[in-house]
C-alpha positions in Angstrom: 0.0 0.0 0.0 1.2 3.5 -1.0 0.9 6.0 1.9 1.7 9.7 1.9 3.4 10.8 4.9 2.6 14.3 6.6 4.9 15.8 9.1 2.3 15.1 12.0 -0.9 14.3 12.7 -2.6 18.0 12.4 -1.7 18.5 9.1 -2.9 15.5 8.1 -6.2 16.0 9.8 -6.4 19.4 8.3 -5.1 18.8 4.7 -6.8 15.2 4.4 -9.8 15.2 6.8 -10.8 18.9 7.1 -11.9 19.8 4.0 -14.5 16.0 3.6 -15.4 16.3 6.9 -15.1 18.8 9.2 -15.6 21.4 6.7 -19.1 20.1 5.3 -20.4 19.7 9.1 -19.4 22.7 10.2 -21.5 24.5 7.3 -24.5 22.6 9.0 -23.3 23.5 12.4 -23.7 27.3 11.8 -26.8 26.2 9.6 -28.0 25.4 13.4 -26.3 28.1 15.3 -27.1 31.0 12.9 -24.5 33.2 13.7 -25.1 37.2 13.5 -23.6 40.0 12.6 -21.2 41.6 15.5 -21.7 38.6 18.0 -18.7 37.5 20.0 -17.9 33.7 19.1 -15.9 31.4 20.8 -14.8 28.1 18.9 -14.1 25.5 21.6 -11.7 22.6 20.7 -11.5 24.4 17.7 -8.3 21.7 16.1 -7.4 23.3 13.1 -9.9 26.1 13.1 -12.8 25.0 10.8 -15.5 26.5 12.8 -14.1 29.4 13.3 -12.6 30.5 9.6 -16.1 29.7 8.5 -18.1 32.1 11.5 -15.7 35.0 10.9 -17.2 36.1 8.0 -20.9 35.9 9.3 -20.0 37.8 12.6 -18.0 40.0 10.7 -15.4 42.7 10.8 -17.5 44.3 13.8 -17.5 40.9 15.7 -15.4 38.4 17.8 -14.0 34.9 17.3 -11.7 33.3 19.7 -10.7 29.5 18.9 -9.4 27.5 22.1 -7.8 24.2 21.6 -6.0 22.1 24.0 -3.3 20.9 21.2 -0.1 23.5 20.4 -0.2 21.1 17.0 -3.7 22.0 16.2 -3.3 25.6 16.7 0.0 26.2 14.8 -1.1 24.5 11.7 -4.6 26.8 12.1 -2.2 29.7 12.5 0.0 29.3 9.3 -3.7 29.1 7.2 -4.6 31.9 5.2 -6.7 34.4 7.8 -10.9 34.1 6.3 -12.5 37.6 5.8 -14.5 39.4 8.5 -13.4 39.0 12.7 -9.7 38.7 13.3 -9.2 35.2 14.9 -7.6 35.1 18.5 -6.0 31.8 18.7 -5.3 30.2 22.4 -4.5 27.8 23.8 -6.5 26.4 27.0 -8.3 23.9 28.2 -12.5 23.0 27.9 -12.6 22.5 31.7 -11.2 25.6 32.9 -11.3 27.8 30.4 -9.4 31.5 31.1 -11.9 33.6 29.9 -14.2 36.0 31.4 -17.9 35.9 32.6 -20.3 36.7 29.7 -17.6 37.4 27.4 -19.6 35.8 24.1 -23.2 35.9 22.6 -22.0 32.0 21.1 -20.1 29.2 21.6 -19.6 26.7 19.5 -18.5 22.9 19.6 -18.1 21.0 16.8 -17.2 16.9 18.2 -15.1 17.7 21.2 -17.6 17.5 24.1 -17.6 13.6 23.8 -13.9 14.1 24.3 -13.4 16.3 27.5 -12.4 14.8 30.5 -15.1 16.1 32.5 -18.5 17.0 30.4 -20.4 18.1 32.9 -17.5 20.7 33.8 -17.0 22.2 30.1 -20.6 22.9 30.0 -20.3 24.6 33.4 -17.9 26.9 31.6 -19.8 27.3 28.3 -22.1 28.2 30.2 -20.4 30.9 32.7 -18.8 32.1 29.3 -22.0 33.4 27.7 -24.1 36.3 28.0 -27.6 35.8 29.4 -29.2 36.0 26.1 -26.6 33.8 24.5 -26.5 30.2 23.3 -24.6 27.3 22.4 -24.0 25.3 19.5 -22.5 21.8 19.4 -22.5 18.6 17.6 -21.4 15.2 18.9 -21.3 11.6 16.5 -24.6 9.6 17.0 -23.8 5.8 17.1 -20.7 3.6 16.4 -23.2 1.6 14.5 -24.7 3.7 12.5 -21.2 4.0 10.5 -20.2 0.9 9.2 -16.7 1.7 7.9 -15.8 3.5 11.4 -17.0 0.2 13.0 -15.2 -2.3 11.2 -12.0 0.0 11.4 -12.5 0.3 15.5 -13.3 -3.3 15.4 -10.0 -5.1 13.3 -8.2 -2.5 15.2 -9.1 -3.1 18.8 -8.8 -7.0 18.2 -5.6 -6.1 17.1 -4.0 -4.4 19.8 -6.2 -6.6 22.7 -8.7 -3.5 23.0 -12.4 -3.2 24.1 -14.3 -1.1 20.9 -14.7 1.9 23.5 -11.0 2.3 23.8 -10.7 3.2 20.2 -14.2 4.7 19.9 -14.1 7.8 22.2 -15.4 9.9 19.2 -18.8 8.2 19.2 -18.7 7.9 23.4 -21.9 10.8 23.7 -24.0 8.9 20.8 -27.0 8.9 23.2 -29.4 12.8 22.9 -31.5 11.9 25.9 -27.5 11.8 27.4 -26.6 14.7 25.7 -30.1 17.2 26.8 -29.4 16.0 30.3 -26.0 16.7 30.5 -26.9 20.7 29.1 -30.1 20.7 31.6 -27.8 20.0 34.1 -24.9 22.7 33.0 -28.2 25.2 33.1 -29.4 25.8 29.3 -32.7 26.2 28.3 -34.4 26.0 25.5 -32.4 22.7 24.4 -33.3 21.2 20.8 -31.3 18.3 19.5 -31.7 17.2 15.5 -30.6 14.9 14.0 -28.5 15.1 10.6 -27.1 12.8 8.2 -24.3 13.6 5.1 -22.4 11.3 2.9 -19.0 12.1 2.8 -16.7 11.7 -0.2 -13.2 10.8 0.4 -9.7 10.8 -2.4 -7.6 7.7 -1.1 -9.4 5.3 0.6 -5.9 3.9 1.7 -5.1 6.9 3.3 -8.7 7.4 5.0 -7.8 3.5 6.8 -4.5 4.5 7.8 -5.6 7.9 9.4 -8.1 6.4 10.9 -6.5 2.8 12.4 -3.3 4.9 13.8 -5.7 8.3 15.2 -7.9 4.6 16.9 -4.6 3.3 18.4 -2.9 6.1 19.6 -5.0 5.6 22.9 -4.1 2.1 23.4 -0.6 1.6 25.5 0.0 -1.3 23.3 0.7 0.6 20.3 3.0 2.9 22.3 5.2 -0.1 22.1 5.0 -0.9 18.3 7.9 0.3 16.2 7.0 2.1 12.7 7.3 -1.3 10.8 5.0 -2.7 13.4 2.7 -0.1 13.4 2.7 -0.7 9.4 2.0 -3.9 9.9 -1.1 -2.9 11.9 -2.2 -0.7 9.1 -1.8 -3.4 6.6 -3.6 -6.3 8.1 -6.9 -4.2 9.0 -6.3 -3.6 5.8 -7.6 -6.8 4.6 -10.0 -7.6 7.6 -12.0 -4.6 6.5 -11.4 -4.6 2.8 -15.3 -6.1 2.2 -16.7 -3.6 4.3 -14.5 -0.7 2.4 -15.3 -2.5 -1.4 -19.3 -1.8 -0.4 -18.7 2.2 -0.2 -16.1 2.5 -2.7 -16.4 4.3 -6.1 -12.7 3.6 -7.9 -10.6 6.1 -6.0 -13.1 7.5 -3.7 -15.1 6.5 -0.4 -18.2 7.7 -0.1 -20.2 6.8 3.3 -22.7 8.2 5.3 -22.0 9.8 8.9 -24.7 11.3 11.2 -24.6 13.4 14.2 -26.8 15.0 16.7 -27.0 18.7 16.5 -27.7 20.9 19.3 -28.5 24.1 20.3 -29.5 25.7 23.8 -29.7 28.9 25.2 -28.2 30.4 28.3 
């Protein structure tokens, strides 16, 4: 198998992944969250900065968009990207749970899958929360379930028998698939107002053999195991969930492309 290599992980993300699927989801996002001109917007867990190129523009020249992210990696490839019209982007970095930003300091936040992620949930909504104006809201989206994306599943699956792993040990991005879980969870953080929908896209992917080995190596980073696995091991890894998954792979691919549904719950509530 012929794989391109990137310098690290966020360029790959941003250069492979960003524009098939963060990029088409975060158009839906702001669909969702209907951003206005002037409004102060904070992109949390913002990665490379997808949200928040595309809600500069629509708050405009008169508004406000900071993006947090916990990764240095994230932020400097977002940095060295060419600057969107409208608000001037403030990139930080900082932490969902305690975020270093002042009371009511934005009419929106905004979350596109990193809730599921945070170490404590309940916590980052706390601070979403204490973040925003009274009158303002937040917008977030978070992967519905593992098994209502085939490819992802048979990836998660070859790859956790693998390396000796339980599925949710490679499947943190679909850990907050549950929207009873998820209104709860913003009840409890004090929104109002809270309406969760449902969406579905098909996303269209260049290099299926790429998409498998982004996707098995991002699954097994959080497995010790692989901590232990040289690069030809690691390889190895790649090539033999290669075959275990290539019948799954065969039933969504168009010659050089992927194309495969993914759904997510989309929610927004006010403060």
């Amino acid at each position: 198998m012929s794989r391109q290599q990137s310098p690290n992980p966020a360029e790959a993300y941003e250069h492979y992944l960003g524009p098939a699927i963060a990029d088409p989801w975060t158009r839906v996002l702001l669909q969702h969250a209907a951003p206005r001109p002037g409004e102060r917007a904070l992109d949390l867990a913002c990665g490379t900065g997808s949200v928040a190129r595309h809600v500069a523009p629509l708050v405009g020249a008169q508004g406000k968009v900071v993006a947090l992210d916990i990764s240095p990696e994230m932020l400097a490839v977002a940095r060295a990207l060419p600057a969107p019209t409208g608000a001037t982007i403030e990139w930080r970095e900082g932490n969902a749970i305690g975020l270093a930003l002042p009371d009511a300091a934005f009419d929106l936040v905004l979350c596109q899958q990193g809730l599921q992620f945070f170490a404590d949930r309940a916590a980052s909504l706390r601070e979403m929360r204490r973040v925003l104006t009274d009158a303002g809201r937040v917008g977030l989206s978070v992967w519905q379930a593992l098994q209502r994306h085939p490819v992802y599943e048979a990836l998660f699956e070859a790859t956790a028998r693998r390396l000796g792993a339980a599925i949710p040990d490679v499947a943190s991005s679909f850990s907050l698939s549950d929207a009873e879980e998820l209104r709860a969870l913003l009840g409890a953080a004090g929104f109002q107002r809270i309406e969760i929908t449902p969406q579905s896209l098909d996303i269209r992917l260049p290099a299926p053999e790429r998409f498998v080995e982004l996707t098995v190596l991002g699954a097994a980073t959080t497995i010790p195991a692989f901590a232990q696995l040289d690069a030809a091991a690691r390889s190895a890894l790649v090539e033999t969930v290669s075959l275990e998954v290539e019948a799954v792979m065969h039933r969504y691919r168009d010659g050089d492309k992927l194309t495969f549904p993914m759904s997510t719950h989309m929610a927004v509530a006010y403060a």
